[in-house]
DSSP file (Angstrom, degrees, kcal/mol; ACC not computed):
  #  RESIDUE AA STRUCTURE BP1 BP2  ACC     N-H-->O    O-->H-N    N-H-->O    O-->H-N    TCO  KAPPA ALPHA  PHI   PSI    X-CA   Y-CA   Z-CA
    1    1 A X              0   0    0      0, 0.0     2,-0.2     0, 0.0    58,-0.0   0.000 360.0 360.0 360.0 167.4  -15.4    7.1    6.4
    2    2 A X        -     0   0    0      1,-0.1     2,-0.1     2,-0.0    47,-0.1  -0.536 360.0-120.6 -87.2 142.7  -12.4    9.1    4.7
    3    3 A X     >  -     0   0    0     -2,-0.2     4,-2.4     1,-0.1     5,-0.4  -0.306  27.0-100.3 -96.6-169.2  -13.0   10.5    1.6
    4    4 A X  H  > S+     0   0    0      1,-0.3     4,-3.5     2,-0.2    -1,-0.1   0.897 124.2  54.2 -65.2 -29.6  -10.8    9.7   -1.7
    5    5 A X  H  > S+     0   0    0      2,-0.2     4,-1.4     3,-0.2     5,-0.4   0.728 110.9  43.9 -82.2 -15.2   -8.7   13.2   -1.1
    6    6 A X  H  > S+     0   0    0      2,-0.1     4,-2.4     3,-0.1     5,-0.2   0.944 120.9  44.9 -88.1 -43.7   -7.6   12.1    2.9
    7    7 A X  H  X S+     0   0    0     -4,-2.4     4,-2.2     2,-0.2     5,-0.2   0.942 117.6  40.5 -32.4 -68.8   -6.8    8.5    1.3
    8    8 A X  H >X S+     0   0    0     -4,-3.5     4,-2.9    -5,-0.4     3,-0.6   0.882 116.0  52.2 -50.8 -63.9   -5.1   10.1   -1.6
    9    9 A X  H 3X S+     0   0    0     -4,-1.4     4,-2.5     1,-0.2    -2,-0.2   0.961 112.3  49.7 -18.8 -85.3   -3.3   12.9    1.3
   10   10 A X  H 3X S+     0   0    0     -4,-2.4     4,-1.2    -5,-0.4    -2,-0.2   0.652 106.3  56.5 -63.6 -22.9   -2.1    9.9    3.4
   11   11 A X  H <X S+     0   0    0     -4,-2.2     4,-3.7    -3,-0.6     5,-0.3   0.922 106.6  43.6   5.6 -95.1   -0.7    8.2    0.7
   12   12 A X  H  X S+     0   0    0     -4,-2.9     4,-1.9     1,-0.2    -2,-0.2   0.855 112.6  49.7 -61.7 -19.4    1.3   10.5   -0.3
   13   13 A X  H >X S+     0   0    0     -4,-2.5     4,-1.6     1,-0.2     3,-0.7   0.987 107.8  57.0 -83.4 -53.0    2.8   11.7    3.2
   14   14 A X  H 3X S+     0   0    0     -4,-1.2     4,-2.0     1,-0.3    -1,-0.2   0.748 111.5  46.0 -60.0 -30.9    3.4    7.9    4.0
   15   15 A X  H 3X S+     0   0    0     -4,-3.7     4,-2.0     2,-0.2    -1,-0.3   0.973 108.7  51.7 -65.5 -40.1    5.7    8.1    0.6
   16   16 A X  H << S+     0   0    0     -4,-1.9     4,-0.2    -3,-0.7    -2,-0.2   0.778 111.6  50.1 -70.3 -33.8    7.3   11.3    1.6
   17   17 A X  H  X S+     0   0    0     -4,-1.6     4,-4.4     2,-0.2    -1,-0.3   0.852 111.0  49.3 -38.3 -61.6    8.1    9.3    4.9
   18   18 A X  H  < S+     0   0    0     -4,-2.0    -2,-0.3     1,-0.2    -1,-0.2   0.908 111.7  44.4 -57.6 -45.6    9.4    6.7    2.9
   19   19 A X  T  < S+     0   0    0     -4,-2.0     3,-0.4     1,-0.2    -1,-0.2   0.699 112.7  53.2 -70.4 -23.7   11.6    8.9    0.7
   20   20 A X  T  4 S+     0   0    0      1,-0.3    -1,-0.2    -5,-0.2    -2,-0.2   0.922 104.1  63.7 -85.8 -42.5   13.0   11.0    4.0
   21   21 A X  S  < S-     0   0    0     -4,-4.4     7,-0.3     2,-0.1    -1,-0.3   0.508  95.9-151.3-101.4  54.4   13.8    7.6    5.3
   22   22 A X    >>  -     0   0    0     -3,-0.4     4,-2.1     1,-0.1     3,-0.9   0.885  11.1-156.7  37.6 103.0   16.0    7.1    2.9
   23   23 A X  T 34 S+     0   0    0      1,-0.3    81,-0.1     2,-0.2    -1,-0.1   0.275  89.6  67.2-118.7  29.3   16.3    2.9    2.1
   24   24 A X  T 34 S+     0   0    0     80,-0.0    -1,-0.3     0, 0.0    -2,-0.1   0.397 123.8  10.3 -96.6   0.8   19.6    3.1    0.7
   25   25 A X  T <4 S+     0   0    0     -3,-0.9    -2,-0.2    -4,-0.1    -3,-0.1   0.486  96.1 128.1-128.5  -3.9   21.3    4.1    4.2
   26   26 A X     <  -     0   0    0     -4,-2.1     3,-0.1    -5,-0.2    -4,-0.1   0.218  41.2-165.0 -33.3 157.6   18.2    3.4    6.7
   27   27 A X  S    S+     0   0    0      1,-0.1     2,-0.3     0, 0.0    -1,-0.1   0.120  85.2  66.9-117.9  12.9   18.9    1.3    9.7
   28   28 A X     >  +     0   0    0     -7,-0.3     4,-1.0     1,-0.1    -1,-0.1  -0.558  52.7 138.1-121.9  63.6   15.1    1.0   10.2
   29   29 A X  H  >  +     0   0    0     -2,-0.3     4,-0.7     2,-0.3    -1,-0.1   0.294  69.7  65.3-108.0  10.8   14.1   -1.1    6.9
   30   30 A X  H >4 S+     0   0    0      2,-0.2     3,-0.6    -3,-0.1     4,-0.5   0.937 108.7  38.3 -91.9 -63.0   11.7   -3.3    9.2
   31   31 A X  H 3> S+     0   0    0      1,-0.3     4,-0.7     2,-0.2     3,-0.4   0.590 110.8  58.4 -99.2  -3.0    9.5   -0.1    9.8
   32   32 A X  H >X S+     0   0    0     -4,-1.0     4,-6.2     2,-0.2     3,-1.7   0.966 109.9  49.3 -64.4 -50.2   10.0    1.3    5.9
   33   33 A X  H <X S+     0   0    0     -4,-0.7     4,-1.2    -3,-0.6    -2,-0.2   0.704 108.6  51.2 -35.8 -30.2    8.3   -2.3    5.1
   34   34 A X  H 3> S+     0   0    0     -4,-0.5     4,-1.3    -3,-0.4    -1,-0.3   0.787 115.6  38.0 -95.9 -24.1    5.7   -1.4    7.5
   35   35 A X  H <X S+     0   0    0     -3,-1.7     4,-3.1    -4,-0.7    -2,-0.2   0.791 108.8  66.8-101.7 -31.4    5.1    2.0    5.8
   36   36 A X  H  X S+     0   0    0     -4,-6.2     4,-1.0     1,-0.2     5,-0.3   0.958 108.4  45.7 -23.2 -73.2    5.6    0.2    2.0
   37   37 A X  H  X S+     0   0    0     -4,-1.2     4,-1.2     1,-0.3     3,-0.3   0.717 113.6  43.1 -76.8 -21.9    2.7   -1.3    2.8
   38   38 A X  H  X S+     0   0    0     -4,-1.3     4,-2.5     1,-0.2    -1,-0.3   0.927 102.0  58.5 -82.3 -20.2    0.8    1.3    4.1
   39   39 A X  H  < S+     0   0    0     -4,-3.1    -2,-0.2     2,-0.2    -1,-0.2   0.741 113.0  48.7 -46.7 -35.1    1.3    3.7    1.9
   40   40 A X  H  X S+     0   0    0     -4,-1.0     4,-1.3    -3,-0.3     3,-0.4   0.690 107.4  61.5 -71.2 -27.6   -0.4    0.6   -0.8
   41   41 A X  H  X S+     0   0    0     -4,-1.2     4,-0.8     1,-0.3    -2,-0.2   0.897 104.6  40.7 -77.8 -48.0   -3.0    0.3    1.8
   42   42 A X  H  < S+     0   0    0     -4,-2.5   -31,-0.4     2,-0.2    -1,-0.3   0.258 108.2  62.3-103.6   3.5   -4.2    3.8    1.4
   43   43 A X  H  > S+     0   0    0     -3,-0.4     4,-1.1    -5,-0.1    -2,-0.2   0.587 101.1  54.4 -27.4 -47.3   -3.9    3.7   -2.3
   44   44 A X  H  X S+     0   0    0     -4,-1.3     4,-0.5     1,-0.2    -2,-0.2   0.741 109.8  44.9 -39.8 -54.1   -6.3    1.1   -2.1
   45   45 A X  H  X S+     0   0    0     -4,-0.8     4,-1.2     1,-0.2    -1,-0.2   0.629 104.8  61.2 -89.5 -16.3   -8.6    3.2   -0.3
   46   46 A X  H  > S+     0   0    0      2,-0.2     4,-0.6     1,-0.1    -2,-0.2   0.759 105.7  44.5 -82.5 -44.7   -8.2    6.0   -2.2
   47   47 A X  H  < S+     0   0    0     -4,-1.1    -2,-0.2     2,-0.1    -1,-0.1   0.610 112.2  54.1 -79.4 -13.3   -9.4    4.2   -5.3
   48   48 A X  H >< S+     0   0    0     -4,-0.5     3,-2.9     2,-0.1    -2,-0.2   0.923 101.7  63.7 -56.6 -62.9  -12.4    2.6   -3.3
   49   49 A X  H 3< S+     0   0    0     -4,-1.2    -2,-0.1     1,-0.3    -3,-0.1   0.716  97.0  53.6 -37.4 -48.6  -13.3    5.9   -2.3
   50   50 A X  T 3< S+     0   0    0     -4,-0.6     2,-0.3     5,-0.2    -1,-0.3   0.168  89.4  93.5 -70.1  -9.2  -13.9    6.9   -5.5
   51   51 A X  S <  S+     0   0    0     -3,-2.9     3,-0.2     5,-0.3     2,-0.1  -0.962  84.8   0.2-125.1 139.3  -16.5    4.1   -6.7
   52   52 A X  S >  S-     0   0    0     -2,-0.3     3,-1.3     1,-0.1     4,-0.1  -0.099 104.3 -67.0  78.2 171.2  -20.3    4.2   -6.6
   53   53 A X  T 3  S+     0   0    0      1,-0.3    -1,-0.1     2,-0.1     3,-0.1   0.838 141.1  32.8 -62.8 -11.9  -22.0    7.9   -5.0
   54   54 A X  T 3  S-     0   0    0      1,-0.2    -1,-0.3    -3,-0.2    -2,-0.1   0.291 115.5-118.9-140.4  19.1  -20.8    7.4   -1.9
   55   55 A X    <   -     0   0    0     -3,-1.3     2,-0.4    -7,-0.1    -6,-0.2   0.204  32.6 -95.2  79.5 174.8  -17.4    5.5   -2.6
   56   56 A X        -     0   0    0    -11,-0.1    -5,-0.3    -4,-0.1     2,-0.2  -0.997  46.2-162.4-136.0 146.9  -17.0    2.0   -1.3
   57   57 A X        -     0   0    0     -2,-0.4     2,-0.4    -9,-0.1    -3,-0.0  -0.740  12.0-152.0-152.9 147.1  -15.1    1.7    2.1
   58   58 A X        -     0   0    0     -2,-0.2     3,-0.1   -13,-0.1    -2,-0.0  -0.991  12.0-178.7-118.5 127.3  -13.3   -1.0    4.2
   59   59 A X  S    S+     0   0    0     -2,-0.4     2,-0.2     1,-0.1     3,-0.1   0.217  77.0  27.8-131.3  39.2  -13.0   -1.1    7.9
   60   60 A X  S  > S-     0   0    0      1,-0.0     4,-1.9     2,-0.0     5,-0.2  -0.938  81.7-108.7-155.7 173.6  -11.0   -4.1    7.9
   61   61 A X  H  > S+     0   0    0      2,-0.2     4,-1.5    -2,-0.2     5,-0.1   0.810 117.3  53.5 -89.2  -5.3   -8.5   -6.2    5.7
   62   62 A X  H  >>S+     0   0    0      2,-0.2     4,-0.8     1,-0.1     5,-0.5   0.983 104.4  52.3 -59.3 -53.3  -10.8   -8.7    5.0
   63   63 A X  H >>5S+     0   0    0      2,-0.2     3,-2.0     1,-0.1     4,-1.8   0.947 119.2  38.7 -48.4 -46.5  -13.4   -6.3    3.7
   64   64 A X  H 3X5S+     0   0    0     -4,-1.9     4,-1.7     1,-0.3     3,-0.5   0.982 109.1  57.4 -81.5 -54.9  -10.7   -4.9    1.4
   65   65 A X  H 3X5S+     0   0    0     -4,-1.5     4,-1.2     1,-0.3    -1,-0.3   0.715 111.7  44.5 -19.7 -32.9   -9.3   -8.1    0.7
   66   66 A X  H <X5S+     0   0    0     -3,-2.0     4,-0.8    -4,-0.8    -1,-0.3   0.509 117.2  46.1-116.0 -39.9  -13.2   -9.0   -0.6
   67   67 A X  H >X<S+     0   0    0     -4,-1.8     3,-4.7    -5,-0.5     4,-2.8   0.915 102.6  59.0 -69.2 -58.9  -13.5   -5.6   -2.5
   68   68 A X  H 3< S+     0   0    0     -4,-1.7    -2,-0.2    -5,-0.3    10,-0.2   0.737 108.0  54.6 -58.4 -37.8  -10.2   -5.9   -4.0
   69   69 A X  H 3< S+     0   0    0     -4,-1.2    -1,-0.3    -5,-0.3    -2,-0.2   0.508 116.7  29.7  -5.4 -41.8  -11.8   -9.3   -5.5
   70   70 A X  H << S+     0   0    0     -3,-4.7     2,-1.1    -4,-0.8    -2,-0.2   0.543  98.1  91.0-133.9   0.3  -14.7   -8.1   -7.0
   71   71 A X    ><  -     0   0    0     -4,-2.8     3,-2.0    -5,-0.2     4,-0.3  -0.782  65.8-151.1 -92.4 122.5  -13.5   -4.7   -7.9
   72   72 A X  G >  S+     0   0    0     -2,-1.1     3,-1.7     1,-0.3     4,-0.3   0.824  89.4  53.4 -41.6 -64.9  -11.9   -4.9  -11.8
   73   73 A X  G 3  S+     0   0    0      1,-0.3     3,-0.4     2,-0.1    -1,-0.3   0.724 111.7  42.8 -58.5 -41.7   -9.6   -2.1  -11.4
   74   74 A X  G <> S+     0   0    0     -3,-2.0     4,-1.2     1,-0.2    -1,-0.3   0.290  89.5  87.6-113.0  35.9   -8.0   -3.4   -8.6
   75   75 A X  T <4 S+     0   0    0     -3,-1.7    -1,-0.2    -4,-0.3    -2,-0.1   0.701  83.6  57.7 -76.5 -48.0   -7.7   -7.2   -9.5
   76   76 A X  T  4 S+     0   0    0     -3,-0.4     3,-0.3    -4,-0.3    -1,-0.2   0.636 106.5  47.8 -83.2  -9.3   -4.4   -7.0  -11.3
   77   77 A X  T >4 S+     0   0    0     -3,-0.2     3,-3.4    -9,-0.1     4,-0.5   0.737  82.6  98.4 -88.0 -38.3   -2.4   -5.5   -8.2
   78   78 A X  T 3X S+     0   0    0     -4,-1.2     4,-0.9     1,-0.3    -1,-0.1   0.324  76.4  54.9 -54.1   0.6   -3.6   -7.8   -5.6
   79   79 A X  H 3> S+     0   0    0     -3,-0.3     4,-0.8     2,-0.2    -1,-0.3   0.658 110.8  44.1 -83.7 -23.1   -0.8  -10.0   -5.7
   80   80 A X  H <> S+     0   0    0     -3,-3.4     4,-1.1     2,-0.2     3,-0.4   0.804 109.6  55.4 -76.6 -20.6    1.3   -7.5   -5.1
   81   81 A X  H  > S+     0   0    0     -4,-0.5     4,-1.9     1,-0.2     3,-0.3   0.889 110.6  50.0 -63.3 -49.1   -1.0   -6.0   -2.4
   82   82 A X  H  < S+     0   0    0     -4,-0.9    -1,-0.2     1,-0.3    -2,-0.2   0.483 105.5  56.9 -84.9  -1.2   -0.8   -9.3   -0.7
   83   83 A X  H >< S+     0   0    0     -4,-0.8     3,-0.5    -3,-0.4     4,-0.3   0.755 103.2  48.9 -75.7 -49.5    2.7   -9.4   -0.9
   84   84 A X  H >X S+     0   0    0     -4,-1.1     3,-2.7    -3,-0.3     4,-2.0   0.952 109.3  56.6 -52.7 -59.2    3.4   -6.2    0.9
   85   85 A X  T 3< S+     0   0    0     -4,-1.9     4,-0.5     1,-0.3    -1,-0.2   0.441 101.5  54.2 -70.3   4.9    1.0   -7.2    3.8
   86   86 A X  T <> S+     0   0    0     -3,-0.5     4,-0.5     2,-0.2    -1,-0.3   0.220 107.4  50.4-103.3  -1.5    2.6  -10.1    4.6
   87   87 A X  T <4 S+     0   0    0     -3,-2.7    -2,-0.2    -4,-0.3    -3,-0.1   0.455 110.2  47.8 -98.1   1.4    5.6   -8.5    4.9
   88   88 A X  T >X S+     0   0    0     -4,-2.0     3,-2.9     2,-0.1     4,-0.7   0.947 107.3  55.6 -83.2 -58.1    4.3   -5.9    7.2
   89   89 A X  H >> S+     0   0    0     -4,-0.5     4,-4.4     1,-0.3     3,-1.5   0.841 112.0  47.0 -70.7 -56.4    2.6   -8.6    9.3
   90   90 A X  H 3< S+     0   0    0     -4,-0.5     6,-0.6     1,-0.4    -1,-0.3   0.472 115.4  47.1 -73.9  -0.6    6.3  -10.2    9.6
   91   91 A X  H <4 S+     0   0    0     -3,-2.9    -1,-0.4     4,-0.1    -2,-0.3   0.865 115.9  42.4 -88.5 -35.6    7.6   -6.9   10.4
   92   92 A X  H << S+     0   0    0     -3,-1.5    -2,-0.2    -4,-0.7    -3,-0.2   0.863 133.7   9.0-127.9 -72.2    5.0   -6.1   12.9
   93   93 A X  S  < S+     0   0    0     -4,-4.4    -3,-0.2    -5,-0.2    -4,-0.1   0.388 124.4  48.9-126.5  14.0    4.8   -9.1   14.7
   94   94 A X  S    S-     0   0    0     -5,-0.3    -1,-0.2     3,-0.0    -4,-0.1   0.357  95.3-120.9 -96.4 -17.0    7.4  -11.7   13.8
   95   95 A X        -     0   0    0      1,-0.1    -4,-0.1     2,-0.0    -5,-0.1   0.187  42.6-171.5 113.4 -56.3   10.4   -9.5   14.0
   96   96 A X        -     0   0    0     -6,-0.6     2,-0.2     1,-0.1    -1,-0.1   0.503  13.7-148.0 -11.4 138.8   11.6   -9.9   10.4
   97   97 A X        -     0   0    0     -3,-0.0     2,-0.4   -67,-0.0    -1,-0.1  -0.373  14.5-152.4-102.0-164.0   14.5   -8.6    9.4
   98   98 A X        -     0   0    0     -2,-0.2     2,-0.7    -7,-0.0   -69,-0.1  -0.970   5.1-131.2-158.1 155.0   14.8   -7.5    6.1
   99   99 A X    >   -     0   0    0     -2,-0.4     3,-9.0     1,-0.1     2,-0.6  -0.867  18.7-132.4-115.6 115.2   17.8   -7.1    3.2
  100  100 A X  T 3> S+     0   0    0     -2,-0.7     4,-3.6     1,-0.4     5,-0.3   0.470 107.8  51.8   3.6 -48.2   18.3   -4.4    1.4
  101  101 A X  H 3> S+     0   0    0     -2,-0.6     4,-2.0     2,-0.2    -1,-0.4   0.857 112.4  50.5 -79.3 -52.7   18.6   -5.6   -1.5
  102  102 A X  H <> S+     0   0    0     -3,-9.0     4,-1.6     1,-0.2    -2,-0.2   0.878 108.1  53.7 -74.8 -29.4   15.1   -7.4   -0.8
  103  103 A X  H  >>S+     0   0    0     -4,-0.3     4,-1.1     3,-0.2     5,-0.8   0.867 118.9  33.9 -70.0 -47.8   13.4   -4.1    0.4
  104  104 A X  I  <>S+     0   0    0     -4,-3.6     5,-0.6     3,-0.2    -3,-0.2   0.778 122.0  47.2 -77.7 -20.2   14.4   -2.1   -3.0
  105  105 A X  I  <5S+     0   0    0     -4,-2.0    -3,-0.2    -5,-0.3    -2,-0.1   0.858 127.6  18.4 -86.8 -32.9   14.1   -5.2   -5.6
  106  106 A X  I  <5S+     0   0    0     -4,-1.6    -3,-0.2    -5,-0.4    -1,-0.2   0.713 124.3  25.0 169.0  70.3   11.7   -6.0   -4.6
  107  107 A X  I >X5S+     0   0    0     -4,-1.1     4,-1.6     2,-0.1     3,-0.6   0.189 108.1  68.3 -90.3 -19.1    9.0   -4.6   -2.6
  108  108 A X  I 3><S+     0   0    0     -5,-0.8     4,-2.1     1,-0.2     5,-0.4   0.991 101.6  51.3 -80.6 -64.1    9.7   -1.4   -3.5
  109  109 A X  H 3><S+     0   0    0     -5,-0.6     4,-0.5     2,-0.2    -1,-0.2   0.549 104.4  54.8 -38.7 -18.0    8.5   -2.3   -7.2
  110  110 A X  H <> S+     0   0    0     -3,-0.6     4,-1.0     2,-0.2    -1,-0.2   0.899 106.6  44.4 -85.1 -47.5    5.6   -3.6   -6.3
  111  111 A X  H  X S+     0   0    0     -4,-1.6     4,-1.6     1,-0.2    -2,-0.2   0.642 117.0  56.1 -62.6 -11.3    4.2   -0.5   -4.2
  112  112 A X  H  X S+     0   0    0     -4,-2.1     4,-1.3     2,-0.1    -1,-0.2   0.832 105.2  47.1 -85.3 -26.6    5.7    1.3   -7.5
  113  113 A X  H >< S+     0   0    0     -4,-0.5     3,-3.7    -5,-0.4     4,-0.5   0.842 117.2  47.1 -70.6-105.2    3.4   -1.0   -9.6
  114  114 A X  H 3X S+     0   0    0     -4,-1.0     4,-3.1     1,-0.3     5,-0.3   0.380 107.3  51.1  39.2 -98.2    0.5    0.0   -7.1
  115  115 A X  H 3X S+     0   0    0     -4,-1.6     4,-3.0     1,-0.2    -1,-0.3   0.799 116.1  42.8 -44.3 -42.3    1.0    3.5   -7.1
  116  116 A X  H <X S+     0   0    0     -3,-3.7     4,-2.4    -4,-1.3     5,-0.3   0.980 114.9  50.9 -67.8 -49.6    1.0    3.6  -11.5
  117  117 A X  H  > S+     0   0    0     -4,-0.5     4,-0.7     1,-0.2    -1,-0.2   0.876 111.2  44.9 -72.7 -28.3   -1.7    1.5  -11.6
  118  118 A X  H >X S+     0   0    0     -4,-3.1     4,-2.2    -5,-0.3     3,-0.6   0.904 111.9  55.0 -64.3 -43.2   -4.1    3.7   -8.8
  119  119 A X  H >< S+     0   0    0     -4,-3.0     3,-0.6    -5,-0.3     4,-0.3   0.971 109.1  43.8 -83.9 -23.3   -3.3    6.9  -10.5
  120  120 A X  H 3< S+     0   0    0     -4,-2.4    -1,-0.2     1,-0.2    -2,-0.2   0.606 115.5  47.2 -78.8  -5.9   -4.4    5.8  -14.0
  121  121 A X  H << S+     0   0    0     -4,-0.7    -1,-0.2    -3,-0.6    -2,-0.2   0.470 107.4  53.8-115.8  16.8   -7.5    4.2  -13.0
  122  122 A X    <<        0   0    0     -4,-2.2    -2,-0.2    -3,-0.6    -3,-0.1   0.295 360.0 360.0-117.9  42.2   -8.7    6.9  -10.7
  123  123 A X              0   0    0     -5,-0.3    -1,-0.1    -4,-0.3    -3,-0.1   0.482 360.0 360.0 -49.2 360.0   -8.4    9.4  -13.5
């Protein structure tokens, strides 16, 4: 399994992605939605990684779904976790379109909520 520093690594290159593709002029805001949510996704994992000796791991999104449940830390995000991934799903395999407006107001705030709340609990 990956440890907490490739989580943490892929993270941040999925942001930097996000930031290059710019999502006040993008024309591609179905695949920035797709990278929102990973970019949360490996946040996620990054803060498993990181619990018990040997980290706690998912190798599907039910298993994190079922961690992210019973681990405290990451209890207060998960609606926002589940919010993102159901707009990747609808990116990914509905089609969805998305509006600007909806992508910065608010999804973008939620993966910003995320991101604050992973780097102060794995301090």
């Amino acid at each position: 399994m990956p440890s907490e520093i490739v989580h943490k690594r892929q993270a941040e290159h999925n942001k930097q992605f996000l930031d290059w593709l710019d999502l006040d002029t993008t024309k591609y805001l179905d695949w920035a939605v797709t990278v929102i949510f990973y970019t949360a996704l490996h946040s996620v994992e990054w803060l498993l990684a990181t619990k018990g000796p040997n980290g706690l791991h998912s190798d599907s999104h039910e298993a994190r779904h079922q961690l992210m449940g019973s681990v405290s830390e990451l209890k207060p995000i998960y609606p926002d976790y589940r919010e993102l991934e159901f707009q990747s799903y609808r990116s990914r395999y509905e089609g969805a379109q998305f509006a600007r407006d909806f992508v910065n107001g608010r999804l973008m705030p939620k993966l910003e909520r995320i991101e604050s709340h992973i780097r102060a609990s794995v301090v």
